[in-house]
C-alpha atoms as an extended CHARMM CRD file, in Angstrom:
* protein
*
        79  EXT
         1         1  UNK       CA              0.0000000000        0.0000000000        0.0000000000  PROA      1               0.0000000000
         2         2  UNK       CA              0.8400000000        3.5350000000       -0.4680000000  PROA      2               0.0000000000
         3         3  UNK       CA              2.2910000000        5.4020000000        2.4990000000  PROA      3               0.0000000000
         4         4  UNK       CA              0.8460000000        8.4380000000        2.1170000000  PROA      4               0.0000000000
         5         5  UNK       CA             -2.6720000000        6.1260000000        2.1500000000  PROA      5               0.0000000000
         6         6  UNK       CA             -1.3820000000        4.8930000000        5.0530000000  PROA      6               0.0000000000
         7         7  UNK       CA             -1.0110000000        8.0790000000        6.6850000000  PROA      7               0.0000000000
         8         8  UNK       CA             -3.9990000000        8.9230000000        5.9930000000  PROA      8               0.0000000000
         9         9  UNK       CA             -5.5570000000        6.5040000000        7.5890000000  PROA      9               0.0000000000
        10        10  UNK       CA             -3.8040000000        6.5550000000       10.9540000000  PROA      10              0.0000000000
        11        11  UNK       CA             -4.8690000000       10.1510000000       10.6440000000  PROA      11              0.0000000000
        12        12  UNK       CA             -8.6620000000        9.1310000000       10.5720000000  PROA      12              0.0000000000
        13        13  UNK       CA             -8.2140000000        6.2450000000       12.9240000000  PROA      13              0.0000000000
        14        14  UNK       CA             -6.8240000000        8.2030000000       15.4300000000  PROA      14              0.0000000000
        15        15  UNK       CA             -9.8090000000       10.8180000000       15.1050000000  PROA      15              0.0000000000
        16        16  UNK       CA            -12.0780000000        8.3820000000       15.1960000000  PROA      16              0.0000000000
        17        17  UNK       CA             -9.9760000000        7.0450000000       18.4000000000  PROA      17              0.0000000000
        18        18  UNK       CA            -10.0530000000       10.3140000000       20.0640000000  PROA      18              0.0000000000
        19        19  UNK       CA            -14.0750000000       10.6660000000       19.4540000000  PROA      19              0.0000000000
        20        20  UNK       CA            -14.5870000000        7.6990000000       21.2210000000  PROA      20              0.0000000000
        21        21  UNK       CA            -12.2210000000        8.2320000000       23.8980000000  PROA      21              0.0000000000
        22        22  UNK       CA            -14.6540000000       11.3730000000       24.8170000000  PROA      22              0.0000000000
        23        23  UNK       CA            -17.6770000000        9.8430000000       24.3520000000  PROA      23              0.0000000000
        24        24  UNK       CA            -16.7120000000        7.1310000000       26.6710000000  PROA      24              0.0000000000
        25        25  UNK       CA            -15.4080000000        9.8830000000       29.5160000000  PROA      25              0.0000000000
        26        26  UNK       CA            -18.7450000000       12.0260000000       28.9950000000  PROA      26              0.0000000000
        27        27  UNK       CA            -21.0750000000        8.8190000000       29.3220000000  PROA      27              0.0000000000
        28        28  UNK       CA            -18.8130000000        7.8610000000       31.8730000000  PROA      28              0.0000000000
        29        29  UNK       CA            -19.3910000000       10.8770000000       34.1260000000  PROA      29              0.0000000000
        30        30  UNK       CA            -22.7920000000       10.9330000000       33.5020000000  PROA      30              0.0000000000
        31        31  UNK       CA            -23.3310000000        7.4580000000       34.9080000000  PROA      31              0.0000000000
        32        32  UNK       CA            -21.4860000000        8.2150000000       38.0520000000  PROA      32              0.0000000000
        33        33  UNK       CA            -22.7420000000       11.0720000000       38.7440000000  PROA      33              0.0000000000
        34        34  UNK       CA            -26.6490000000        9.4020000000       38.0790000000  PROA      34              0.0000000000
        35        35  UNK       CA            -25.8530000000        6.4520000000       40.3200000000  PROA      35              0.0000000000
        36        36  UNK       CA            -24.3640000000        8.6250000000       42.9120000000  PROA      36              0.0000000000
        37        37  UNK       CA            -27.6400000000       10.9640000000       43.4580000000  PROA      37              0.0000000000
        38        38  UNK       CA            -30.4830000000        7.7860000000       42.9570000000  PROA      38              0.0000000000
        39        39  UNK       CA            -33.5380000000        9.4900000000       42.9880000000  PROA      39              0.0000000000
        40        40  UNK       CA            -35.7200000000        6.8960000000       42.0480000000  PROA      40              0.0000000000
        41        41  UNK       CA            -35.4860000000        3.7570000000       39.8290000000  PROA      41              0.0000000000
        42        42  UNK       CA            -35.4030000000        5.5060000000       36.5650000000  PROA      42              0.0000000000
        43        43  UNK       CA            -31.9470000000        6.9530000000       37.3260000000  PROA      43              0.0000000000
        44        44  UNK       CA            -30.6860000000        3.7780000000       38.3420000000  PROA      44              0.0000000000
        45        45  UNK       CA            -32.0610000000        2.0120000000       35.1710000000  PROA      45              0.0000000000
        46        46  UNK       CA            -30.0380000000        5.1030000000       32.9450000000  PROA      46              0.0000000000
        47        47  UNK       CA            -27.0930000000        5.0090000000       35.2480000000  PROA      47              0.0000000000
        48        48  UNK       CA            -26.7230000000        0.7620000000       34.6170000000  PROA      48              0.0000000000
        49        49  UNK       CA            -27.5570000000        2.1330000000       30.7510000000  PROA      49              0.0000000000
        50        50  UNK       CA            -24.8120000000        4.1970000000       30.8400000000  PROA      50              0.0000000000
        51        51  UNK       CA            -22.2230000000        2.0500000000       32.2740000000  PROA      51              0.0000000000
        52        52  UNK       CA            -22.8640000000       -0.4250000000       29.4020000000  PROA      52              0.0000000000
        53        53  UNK       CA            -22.8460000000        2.0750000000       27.0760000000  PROA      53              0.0000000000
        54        54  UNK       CA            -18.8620000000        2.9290000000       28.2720000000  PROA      54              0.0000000000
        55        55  UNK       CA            -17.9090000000       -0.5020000000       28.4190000000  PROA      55              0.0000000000
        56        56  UNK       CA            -18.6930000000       -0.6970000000       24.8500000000  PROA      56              0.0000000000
        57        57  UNK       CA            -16.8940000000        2.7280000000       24.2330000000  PROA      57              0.0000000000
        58        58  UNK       CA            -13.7940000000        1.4230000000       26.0880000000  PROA      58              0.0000000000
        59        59  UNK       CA            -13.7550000000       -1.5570000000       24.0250000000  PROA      59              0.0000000000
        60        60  UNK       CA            -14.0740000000        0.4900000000       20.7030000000  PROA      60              0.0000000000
        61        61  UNK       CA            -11.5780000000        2.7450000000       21.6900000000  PROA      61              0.0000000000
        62        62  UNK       CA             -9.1550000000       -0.2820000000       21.7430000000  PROA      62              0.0000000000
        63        63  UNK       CA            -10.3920000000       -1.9550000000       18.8160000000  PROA      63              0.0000000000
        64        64  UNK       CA             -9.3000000000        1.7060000000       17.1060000000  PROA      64              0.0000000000
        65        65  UNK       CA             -5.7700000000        1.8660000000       19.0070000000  PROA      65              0.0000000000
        66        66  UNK       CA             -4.5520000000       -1.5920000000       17.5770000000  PROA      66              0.0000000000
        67        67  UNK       CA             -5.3700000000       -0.9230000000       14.4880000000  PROA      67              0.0000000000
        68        68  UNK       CA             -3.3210000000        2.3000000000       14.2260000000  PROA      68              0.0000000000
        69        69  UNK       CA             -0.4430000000       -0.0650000000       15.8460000000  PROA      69              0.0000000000
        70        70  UNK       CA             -0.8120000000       -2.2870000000       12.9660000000  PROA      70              0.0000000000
        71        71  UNK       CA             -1.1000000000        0.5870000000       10.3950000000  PROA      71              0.0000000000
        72        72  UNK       CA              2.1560000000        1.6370000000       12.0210000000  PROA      72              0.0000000000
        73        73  UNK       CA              3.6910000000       -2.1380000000       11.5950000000  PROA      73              0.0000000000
        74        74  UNK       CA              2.4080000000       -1.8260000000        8.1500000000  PROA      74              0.0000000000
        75        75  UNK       CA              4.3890000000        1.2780000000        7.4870000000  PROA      75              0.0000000000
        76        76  UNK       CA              7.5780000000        0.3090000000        9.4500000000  PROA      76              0.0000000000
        77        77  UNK       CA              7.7290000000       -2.6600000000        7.3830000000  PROA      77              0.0000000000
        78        78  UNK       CA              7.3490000000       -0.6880000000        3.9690000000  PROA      78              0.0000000000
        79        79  UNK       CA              3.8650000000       -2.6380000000        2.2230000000  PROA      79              0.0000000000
């Protein structure tokens, strides 16, 4: 493959990396800070909601970071 193709697509890998790295903190927060004030079961339902919702997030986000470490392999070893 090219390198410059390459390059390009660590470039949008590692946006799409960073998006998910903040969507994961915000949801994150937003979980915590629901399961710390329970007012009723709704809040506890959307709190549990949101914890899921980060573990998923997390996972993505390191789905996204090995492939920019094999993008970089790919480039280091000149395909």
């Amino acid at each position: 493959m090219d390198k410059e193709y390459l390059k390009e697509k660590i470039i949008h890998e590692r946006n799409i990396k960073d998006n998910l790295w903040i969507s994961f903190i915000a949801t994150f927060g937003a979980s915590l800070a629901l399961i710390l004030n329970p007012g009723n079961i709704f809040k506890i339902l959307f709190a549990l909601l949101g914890f899921f919702i980060s573990y998923i997030l997390f996972n993505a986000y390191y789905i996204r970071l090995s492939k920019i470490e094999n993008l970089l392999y790919k480039i280091k070893k000149g395909e």
